[in-house]
C-alpha positions in Angstrom: -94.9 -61.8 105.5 -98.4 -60.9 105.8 -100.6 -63.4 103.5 -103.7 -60.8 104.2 -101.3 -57.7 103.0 -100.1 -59.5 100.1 -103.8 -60.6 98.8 -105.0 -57.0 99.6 -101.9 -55.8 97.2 -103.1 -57.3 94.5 -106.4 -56.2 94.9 -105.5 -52.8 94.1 -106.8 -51.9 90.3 -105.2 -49.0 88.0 -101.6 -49.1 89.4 -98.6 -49.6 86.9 -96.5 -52.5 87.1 -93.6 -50.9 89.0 -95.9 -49.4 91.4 -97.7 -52.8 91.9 -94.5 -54.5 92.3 -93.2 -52.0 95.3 -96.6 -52.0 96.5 -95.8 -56.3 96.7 -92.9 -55.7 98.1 -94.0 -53.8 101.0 -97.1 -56.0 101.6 -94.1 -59.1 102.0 -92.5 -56.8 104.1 -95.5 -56.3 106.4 -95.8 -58.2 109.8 -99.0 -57.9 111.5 -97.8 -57.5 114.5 -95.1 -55.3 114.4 -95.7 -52.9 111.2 -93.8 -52.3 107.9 -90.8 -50.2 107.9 -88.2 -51.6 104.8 -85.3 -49.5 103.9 -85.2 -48.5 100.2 -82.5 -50.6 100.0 -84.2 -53.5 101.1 -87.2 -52.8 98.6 -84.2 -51.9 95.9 -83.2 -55.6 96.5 -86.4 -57.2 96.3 -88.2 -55.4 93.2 -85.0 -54.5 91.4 -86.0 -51.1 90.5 -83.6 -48.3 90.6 -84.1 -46.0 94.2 -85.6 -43.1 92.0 -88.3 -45.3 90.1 -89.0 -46.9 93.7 -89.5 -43.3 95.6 -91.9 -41.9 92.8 -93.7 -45.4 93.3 -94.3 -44.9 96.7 -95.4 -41.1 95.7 -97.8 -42.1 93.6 -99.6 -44.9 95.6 -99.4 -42.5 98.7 -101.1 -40.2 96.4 -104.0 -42.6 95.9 -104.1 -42.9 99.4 -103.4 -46.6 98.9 -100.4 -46.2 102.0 -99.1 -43.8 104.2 -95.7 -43.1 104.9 -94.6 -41.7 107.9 -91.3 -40.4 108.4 -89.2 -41.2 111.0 -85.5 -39.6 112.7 -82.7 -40.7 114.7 -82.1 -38.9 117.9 -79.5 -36.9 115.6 -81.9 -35.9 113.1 -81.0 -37.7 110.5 -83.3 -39.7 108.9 -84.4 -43.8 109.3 -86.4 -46.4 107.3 -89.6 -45.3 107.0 -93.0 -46.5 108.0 -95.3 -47.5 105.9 -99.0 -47.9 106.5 -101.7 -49.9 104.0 -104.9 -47.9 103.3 -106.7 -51.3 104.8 -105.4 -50.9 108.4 -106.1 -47.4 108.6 -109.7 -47.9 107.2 -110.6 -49.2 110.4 -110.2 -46.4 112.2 -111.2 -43.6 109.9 -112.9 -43.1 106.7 -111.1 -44.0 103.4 -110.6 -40.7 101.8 -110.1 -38.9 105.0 -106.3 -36.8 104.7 -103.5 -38.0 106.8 -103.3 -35.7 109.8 -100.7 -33.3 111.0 -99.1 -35.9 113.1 -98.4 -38.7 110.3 -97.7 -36.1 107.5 -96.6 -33.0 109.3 -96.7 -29.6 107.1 -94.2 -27.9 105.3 -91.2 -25.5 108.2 -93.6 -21.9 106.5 -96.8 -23.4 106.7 -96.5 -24.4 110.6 -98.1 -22.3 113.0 -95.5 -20.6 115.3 -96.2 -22.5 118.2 -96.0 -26.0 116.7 -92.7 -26.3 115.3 -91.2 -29.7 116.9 -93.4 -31.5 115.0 -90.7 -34.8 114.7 -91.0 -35.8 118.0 -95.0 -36.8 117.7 -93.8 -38.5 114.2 -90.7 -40.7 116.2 -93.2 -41.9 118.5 -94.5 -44.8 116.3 -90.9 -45.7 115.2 -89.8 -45.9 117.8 -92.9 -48.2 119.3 -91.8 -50.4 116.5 -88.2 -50.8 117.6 -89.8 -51.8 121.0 -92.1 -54.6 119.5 -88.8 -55.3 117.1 -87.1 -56.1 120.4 -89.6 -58.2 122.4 -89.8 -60.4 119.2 -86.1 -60.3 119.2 -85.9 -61.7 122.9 -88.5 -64.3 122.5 -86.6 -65.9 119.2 -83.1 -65.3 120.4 -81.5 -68.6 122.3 -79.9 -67.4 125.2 -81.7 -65.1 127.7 -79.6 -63.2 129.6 -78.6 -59.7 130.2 -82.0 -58.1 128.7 -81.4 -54.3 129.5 -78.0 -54.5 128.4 -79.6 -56.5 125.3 -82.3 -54.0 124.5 -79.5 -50.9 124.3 -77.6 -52.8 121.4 -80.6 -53.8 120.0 -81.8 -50.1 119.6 -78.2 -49.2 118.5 -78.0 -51.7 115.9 -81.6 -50.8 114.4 -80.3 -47.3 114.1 -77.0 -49.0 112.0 -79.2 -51.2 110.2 -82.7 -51.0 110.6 -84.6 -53.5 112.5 -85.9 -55.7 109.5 -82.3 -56.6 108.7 -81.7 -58.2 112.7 -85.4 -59.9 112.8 -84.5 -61.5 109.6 -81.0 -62.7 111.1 -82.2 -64.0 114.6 -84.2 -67.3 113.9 -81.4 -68.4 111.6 -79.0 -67.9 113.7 -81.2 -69.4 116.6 -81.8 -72.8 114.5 -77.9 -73.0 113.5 -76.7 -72.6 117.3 -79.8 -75.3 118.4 -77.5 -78.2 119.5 -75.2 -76.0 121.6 -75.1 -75.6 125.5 -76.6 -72.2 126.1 -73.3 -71.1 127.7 -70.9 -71.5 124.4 -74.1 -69.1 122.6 -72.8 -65.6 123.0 -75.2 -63.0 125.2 -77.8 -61.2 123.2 -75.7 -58.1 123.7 -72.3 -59.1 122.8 -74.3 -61.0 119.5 -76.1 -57.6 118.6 -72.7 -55.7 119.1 -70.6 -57.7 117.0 -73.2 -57.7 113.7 -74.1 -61.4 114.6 -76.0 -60.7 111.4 -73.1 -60.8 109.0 -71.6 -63.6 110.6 -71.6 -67.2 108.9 -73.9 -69.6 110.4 -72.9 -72.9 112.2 -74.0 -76.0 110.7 -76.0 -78.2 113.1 -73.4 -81.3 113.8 -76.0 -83.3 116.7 -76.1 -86.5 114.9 -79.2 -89.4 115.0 -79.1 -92.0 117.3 -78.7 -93.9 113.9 -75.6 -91.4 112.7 -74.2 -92.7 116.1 -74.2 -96.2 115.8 -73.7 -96.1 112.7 -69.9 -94.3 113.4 -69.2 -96.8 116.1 -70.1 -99.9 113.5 -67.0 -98.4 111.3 -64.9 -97.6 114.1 -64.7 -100.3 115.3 -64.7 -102.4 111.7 -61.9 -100.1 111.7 -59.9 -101.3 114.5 -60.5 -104.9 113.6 -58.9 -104.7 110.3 -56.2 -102.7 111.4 -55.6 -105.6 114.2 -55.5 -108.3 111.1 -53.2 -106.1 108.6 -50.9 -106.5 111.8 
């Protein structure tokens, strides 16, 4: 979550509650290092909206030029979580009311000139710049590092089966339940990202205190002792 995208949010005057709320919902979504790109799933669950209320949201404060959405495909051509862009990051760079440009809102198919027709592949680009920086955070939070090429092919698999929000969000709990392991009973990053780690229950953390410890021995063998006077 991005405090700064968050207090920005609710900066914004003359928005409607349910666009203020998806508008919330996306800033919590927003890492300042590697972007915003929820699925509207993910926003569904958050703002509890229905998907059609949540799309004419994000119409509406696209509109105002508030964000900027930017499309992104799969190498099929079918369509991915989107990424979204708040009006203060991009104010930086260019003036406020300045229109998107070809690249981050590509034209209507008719309206294209001729010669510039593949228009998606500029608009992947970013996306899939994010997966990258999705991955590197992946690697540095993940608790066993081995096998990182065969690691960063599931990981770009598994962001095109669930998006990359949903694995960044699984990692560091997954990372904190498997802390008092050896590193070789921790599966490879690979063989974890293959197997929807994400969906699997998390360990609870058995390493006991030194306290915990003596503790157990005390009744053990208070244990044994009585067990040698019942006789």
């Amino acid at each position: 979550m991005s405090f700064s995208a968050v207090n920005w949010s609710w900066e914004q005057k003359g928005l409607s509650a349910y666009e203020k709320m998806v508008l919330l919902a996306l800033a919590n979504r927003h890492n300042p290092d590697y972007g915003c790109f929820p699925s509207i799933k993910k926003i569904e669950e958050d703002v509890e909206f229905s998907e059609a209320t949540i799309k004419r949201a994000i119409r509406t404060l696209e509109s105002r030029n508030i964000i900027r959405v930017q499309k992104a495909f799969r190498p099929n051509g079918s369509q991915t979580s989107n990424r979204y862009f708040f009006k203060f990051e991009y104010d930086t760079q260019c003036q406020a009311d300045t229109p998107p440009s070809a690249t981050e809102n590509p034209l209507p198919v008719p309206q294209r000139h001729p010669h510039k027709q593949v228009i998606h592949k500029q608009v992947n680009e970013p996306i899939l710049r994010s997966v990258d920086l999705g991955f590197e955070y992946f690697w540095k939070e993940y608790p066993r590092s081995v096998g990182k090429p065969h690691a960063e092919k599931a990981f770009k698999k598994a962001s095109q089966r669930v998006g990359v929000d949903k694995i960044l969000e699984a990692v560091k709990p997954f990372a904190d339940s498997v802390s008092h392991k050896p590193k070789k009973y921790i599966p490879h990053p690979a063989t974890w990202l293959n197997r929807d780690g994400w969906n699997d229950d998390l360990e609870e953390n058995e390493e006991k205190s030194s306290t915990d410890y003596m503790e157990s021995l005390f009744k053990s063998r208070a244990q044994g002792d009585e067990r040698k006077w019942i006789k």
